[in-house]
N, C-alpha and C positions, 0 to 999 in steps of 0.2 A: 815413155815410162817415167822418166822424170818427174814430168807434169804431174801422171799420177800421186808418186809417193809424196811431192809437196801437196795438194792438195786433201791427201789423208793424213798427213804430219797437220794440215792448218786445221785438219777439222777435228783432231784428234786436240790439239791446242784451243780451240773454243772449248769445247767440251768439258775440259780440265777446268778453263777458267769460272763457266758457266757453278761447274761441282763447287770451285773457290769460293764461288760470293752467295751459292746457297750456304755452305755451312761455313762460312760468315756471320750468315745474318743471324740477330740476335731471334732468344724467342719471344715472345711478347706478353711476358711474365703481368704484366700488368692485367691486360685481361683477363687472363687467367685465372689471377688471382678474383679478380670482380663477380666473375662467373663462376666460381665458388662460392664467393660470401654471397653472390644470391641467392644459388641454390640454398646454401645454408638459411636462409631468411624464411626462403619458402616452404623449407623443412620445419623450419619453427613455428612460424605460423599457421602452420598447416596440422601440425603436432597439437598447439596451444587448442586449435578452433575443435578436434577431434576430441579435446582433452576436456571442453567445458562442454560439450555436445556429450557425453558421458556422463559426466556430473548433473547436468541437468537430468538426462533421463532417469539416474538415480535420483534425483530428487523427487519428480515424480513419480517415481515407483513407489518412493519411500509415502509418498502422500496418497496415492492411491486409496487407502481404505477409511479416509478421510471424506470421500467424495460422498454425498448423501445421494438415497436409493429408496426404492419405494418399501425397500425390506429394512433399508438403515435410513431412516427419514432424518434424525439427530444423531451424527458422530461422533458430535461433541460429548456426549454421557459418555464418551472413556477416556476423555479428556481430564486428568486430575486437575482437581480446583475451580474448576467450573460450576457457576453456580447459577440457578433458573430462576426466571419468575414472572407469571402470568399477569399481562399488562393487556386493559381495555384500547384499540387503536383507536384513530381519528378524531382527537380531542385536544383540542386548539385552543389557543389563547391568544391574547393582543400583543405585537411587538413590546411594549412597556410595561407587561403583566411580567413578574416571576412565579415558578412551581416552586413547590418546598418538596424539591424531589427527597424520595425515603432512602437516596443510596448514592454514592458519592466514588467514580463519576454514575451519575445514571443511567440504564440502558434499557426505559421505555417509561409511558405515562405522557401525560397532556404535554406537549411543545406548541412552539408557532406554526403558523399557516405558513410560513417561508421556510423551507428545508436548505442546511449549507450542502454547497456546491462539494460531493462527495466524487468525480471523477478522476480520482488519485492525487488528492488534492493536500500537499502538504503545508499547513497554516504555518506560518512563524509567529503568529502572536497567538494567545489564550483567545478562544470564540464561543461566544454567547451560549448555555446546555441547551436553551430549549429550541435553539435552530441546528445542533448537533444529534439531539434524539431523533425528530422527523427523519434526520435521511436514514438512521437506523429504523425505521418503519419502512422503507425503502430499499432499503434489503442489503443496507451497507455495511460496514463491519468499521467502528472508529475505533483508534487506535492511539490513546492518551498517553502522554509522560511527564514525570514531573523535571521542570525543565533545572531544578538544583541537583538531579541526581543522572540524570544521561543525558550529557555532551560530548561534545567530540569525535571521536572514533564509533563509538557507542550510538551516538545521534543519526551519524552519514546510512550506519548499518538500517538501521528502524525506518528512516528516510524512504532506502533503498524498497525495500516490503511493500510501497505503499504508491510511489512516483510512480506516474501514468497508469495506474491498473485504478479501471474502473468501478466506481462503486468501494472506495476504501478510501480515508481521510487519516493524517496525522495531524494535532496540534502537541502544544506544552501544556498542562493542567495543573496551575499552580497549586501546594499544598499537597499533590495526593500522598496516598498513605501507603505504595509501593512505587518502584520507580517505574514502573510501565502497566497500564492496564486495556485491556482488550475488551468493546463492548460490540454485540450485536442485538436486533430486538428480544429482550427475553432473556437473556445472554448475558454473563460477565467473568471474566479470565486475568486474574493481578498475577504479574511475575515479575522476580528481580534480577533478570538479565536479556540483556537484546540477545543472547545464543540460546535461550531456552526453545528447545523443539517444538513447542505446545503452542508457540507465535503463527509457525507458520499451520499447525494443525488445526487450533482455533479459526484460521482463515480459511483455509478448504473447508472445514466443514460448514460455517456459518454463511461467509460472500452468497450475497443472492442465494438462497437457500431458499427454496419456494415453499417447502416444509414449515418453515419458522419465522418469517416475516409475513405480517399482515397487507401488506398493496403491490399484492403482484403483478409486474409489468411497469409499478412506478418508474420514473426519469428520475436521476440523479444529479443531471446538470441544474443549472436552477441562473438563469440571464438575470435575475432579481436579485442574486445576492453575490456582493463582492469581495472575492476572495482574498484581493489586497486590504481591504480596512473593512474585514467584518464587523460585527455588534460585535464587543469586547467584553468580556467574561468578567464579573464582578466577585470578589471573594467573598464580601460581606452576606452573613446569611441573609436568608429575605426575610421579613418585616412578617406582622398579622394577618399583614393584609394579599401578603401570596397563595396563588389559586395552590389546594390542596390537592393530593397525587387523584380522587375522586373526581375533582372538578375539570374546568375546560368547558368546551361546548362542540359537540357534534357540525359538523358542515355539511348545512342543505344540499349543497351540492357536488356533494359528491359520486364520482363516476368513475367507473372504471376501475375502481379501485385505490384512484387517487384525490386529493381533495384540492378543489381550485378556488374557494371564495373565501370569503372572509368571515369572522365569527366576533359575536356582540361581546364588550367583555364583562366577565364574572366577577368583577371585583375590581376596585377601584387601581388605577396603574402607581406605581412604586415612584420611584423618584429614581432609582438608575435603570438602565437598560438591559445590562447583563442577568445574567444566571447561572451562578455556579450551583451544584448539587447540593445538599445538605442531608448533613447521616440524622436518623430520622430510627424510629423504637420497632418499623417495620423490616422484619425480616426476611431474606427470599423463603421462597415455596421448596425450591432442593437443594436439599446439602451439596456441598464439593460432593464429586465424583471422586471414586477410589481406585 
């Protein structure tokens, strides 16, 4: 009987001790805390991703009626400030010819047989008009500013609009007469704010708009021209001897809708290479929109 009671006295004393060093031990606040603040991370990022996963799809809701349709071919006409103008395509000139384009930046009439590389292609320097119109024959949508009036905060935003989406170019265009303006073929939109709504409306309606550019299916990349040291935009108007908005010359061969060869030139070539726009006594064909 003895035996017994020690032997349940020893185990009734493990036991005890056993309960000691459980609550003892600390608890292990450390993790704990970790495994919170991850949860809380993944609560946030998870919030953040849902939060601009919303905003985006407002966005394009908001853009929606922007999208061209075979009943709304042009959705730009309710676009205020937009204004039109019927331009002859495929009419080329020689790298070292200038146009005495009638509109200033221009958005169609004779350019070069080399279109700039419009595949969301944001230039840092001023680039040549008559290798910026062609890609707006192409169904691109350019996107000028003058580079003394939106910088900084203002610049990254407009940037933003244009980096990687294909078929849309930014450069600076020194001189212009708003601090941002929007061209596509036939097409032109001056606004003086990168938050004006009419930026991104302008773009859905115009980008590749099969309705309103003339060489449908064109390529927009262009292995010929380079995006770090384009032809450089010259401010000085052009001379007498610049091809008129009439002139240029048609290319043989063209195909497909697109033009691949070369064309004789009309007029003896200039002494600089660039081409900036020049305002000119021609007016578009329709008023701004109301």
């Amino acid at each position: 009987m003895t035996s017994g009671k020690k032997t349940k006295a020893a185990r009734s004393s493990v036991a005890a001790a056993r309960s000691s060093v459980v609550a003892s031990k600390p608890k292990p606040w450390g993790t704990i805390v970790a495994v919170i603040a991850v949860l809380a991370l993944a609560g946030g990022v998870f919030g953040y991703a849902i939060t601009q996963l919303n905003e985006k799809s407002d966005r394009e809701a908001a853009l929606a009626k922007w999208n061209p349709t075979e009943e709304n071919k042009d959705p730009s006409d309710q676009i205020q400030g937009v204004v039109k103008k019927t331009y002859e395509a495929g009419k080329h000139v020689q790298p070292t010819q200038r146009v005495g384009y009638d509109l200033s930046p221009p958005y169609g009439g004779p350019h070069d047989s080399t279109w700039a590389n419009c595949m969301g292609v944001v230039y840092a320097k001023p680039v040549r008009t008559e290798n910026m119109v062609h890609s707006l024959e192409h169904g691109a949508v350019w996107i000028a500013y003058n580079p003394d009036q939106v910088t900084g905060e203002a610049l990254d935003k407009l940037k933003k609009k244009v980096e990687g989406r294909q078929f849309s170019m930014l450069s600076p265009y020194p001189g212009l007469d708003k601090p941002i303006s929007l061209q596509s073929w036939g097409h032109q939109l001056k606004v003086d704010s990168v938050d004006d709504e009419r930026i991104d409306q302008f773009v859905q309606s115009l980008l590749r708009n099969q309705y309103q550019y003339p060489e449908i299916g064109a390529a927009c990349d262009s292995s010929t021209f380079d995006t770090e040291n384009p032809p450089p935009f010259v401010a000085e108007k052009p001379g007498a001897d610049a091809i008129p908005m009439e002139g240029g010359e048609k290319d043989a061969t063209e195909a497909g809708g697109e033009m691949t060869g070369t064309v004789a030139p009309t007029a003896a070539p200039t002494a600089g290479t660039g081409a900036p726009a020049t305002q000119g006594s021609a007016a578009p064909t329709t008023q701004p929109s109301s």
